[in-house]
Structure formats: C-alpha cells, structure tokens
C-alpha positions in Angstrom: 76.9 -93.2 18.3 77.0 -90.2 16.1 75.9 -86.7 18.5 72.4 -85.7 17.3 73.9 -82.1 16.5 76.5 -83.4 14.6 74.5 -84.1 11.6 75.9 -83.1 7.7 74.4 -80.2 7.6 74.5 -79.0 10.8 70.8 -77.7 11.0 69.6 -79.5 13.7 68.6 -77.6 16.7 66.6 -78.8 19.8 65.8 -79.0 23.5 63.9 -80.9 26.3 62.0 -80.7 29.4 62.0 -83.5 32.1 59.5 -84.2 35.0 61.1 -87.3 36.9 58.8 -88.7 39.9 61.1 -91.2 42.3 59.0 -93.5 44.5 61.6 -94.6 47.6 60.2 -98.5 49.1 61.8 -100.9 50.6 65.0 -101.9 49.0 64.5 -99.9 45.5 64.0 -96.8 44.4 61.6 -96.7 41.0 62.2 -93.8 38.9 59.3 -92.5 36.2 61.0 -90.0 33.7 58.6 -88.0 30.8 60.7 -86.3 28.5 59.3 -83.9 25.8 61.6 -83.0 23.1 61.1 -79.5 21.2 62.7 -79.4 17.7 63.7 -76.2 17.0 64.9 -76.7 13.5 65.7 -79.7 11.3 64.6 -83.1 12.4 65.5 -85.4 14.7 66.9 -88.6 13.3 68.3 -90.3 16.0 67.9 -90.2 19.6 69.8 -91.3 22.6 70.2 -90.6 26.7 73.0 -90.7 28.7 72.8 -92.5 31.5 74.5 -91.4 34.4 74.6 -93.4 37.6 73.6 -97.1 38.7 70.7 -98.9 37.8 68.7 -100.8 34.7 65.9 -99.5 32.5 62.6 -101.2 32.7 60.7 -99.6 30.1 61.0 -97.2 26.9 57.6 -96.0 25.5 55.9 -93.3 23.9 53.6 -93.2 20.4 53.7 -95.3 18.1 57.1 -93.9 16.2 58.9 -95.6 19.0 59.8 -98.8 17.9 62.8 -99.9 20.1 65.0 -99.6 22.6 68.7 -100.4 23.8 71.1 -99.6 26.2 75.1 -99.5 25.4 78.5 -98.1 26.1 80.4 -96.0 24.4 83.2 -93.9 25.5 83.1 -94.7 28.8 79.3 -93.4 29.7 75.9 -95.3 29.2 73.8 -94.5 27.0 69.9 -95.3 26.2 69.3 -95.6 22.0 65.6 -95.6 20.9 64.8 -96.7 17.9 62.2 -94.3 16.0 60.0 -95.1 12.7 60.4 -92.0 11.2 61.8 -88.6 12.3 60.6 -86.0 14.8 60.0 -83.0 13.5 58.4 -80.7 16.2 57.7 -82.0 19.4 57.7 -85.9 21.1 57.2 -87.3 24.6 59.2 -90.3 25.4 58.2 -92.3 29.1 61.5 -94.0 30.6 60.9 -96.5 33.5 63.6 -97.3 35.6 65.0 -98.5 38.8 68.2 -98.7 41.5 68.8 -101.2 44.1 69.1 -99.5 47.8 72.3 -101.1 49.7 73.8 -100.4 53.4 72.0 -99.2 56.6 70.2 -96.7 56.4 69.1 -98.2 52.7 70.6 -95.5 50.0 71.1 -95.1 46.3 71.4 -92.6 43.2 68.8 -92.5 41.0 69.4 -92.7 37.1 70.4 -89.2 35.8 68.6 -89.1 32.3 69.3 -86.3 29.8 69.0 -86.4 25.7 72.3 -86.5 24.2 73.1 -83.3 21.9 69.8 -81.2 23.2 71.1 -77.2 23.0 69.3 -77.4 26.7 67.5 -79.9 29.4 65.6 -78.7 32.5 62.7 -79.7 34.3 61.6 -80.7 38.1 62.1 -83.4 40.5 60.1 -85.2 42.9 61.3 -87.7 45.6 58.4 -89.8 47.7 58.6 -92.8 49.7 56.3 -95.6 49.1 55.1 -97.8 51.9 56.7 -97.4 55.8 59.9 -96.0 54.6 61.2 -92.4 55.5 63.1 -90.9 52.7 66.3 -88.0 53.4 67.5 -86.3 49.9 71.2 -85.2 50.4 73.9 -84.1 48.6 72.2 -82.2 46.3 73.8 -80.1 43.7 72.5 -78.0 40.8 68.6 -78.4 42.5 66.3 -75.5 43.2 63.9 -77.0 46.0 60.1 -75.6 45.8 56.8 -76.4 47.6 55.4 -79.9 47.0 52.5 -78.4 45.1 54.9 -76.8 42.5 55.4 -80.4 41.1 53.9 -80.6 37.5 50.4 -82.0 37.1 47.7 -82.9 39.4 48.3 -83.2 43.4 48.9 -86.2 44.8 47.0 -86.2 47.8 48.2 -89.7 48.8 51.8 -89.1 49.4 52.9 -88.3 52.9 56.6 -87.5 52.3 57.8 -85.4 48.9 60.5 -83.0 48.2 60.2 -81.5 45.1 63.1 -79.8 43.1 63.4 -77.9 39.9 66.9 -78.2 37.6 68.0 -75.7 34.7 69.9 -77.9 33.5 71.2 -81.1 32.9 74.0 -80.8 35.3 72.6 -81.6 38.3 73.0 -84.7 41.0 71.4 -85.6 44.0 71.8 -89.3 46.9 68.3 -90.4 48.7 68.2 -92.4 52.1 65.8 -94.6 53.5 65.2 -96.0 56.6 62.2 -98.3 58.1 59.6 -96.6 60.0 59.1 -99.4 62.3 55.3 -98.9 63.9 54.3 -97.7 67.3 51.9 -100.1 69.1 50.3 -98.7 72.3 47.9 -101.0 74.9 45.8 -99.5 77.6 44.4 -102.0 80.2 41.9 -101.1 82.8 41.1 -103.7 85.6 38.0 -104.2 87.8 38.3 -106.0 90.8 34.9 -107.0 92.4 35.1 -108.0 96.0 31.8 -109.9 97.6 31.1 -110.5 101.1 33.0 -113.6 101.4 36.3 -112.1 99.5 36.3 -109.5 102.6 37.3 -111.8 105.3 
C-alpha cells in the first residue's frame, strides 16, 4: 500500500477528525467511528486506516463514492483499504462499524484504534458507555484528555447511565475498558396479621 502522501508529486496534503462512541455489553464491546477527512491540497486518491488492536470490522459506509472495502496486512500492522469511485477533493465522512470480543473476569478488551494513514494530523473525542446491566472502568489511558459527558459531540444522550468522555490530539493515544455484571438487588418486605378469636384464646 503506497502512503497517501507519497504521491508523484508530492502535493497532497490533508487531515481528519474522529468522534468514536464505544457501547460496553455483555461479552463485546461495539465501536461506532465517523471520520471526516479535510483535504488541504491535492486530492485524495487512495485511502486506508491502520488498525491498531484486536478485533473485526463490521461495516464501511459513507456516500455513494464508497464503493468497497478490505482489510489486510502489510508490514506488520493492519490496515483498512476503501475503495473510492472517484477522488476526494475537499472534505468526506467515512462511518466504520466495528467490534472486540471481552475475555477474563472482570470482562475486558481494547477497542480498535482507527486513524487514516498518511493524514498530516488526526484528533477528535471519545466516548465509552455500557449497554445493558454491565458497569464499565476505562484504564490505562494514555494520550486522553477526559472532559464532562456533555462535551461529547452532537446531541445528548439522555439514555445512558454510565459515560466517560475523552478528547485526543492526536492519533497516538490508547486506552483498556472493563466490565463487570451488575447483578440486581431484590428486596421483599412481609407484614403478618394474626387474628385471634375467642376460641384461639384458651
């Protein structure tokens, strides 16, 4: 796979955001990443992710210049190739579905680092949730700025009851989730009448 900067004549120049939502259940971790690529200067001919970390892609989508998807190895590192119809020449948003199996006890796993190969910069935020009865712990963390669940980009998600949300300047960044079952609390309260007649009394 030839770098996307290392084109003939060298003109091509751009960078991308990320906003990656993680939804922790029982067993797997699901992983929605939206990437928007800025081109700078030049155009964008071919395009590629490095994977980093465990896992399989589910699903590669975005308009209709995305025509395919496929994911190989070269030199020792993972990478995601998407087939385009024609060249981007500003901007384009590509959707990546993925997931990661949760092993051990307590359940945990590291989600699938995605970052565009030969982009002069990628940053963007991070959001962690559970899903279902499971309590989520983010640890390890390295390279992540964490900031109040509301700073998460796009509208509030009123029905989450655990999130951590992060922000990373760059691509360099890594991070390991836990899980563990919230088992649920059942309480019973009993109250007993005993009537006594006449004939109980003797």
């Amino acid at each position: 796979w030839q770098k996307a900067e290392e084109v003939k004549d060298g003109s091509l120049f751009f960078s991308s955001t990320g906003t990656t939502d993680v939804r922790v259940g029982s067993g797997r971790m699901r992983q929605s990443s939206v990437i928007n690529l800025r081109v700078l200067q030049g155009k964008l001919n071919q395009l590629a992710f490095e994977l980093a970390g465990k896992g399989e892609i589910l699903s590669v989508h975005g308009d209709s210049t995305v025509v395919g998807w496929k994911v190989s190895e070269k030199d020792g590192k993972r990478l995601l190739e998407v087939s385009l119809s024609r060249p981007v020449e500003k901007s384009k948003q590509i959707v990546i579905e993925s997931q990661v199996g949760m092993e051990g006890k307590p359940l945990e796993a590291q989600a699938i680092r995605i970052s565009p190969v030969g982009a002069l910069r990628h940053s963007g935020f991070l959001r962690v949730a559970n899903q279902g009865s499971v309590r989520v712990e983010v640890m390890n963390t390295s390279g992540l700025i964490q900031l109040a669940p509301d700073q998460f980009p796009g509208s509030i998600d009123k029905s989450l009851r655990q999130a951590v949300v992060y922000r990373f300047p760059s691509a360099d960044y890594a991070y390991k989730v836990n899980a563990s079952q919230v088992l649920p609390e059942i309480s019973v309260n009993e109250v007993t009448i005993y009537e006594l007649g006449e004939s109980d009394r003797k």
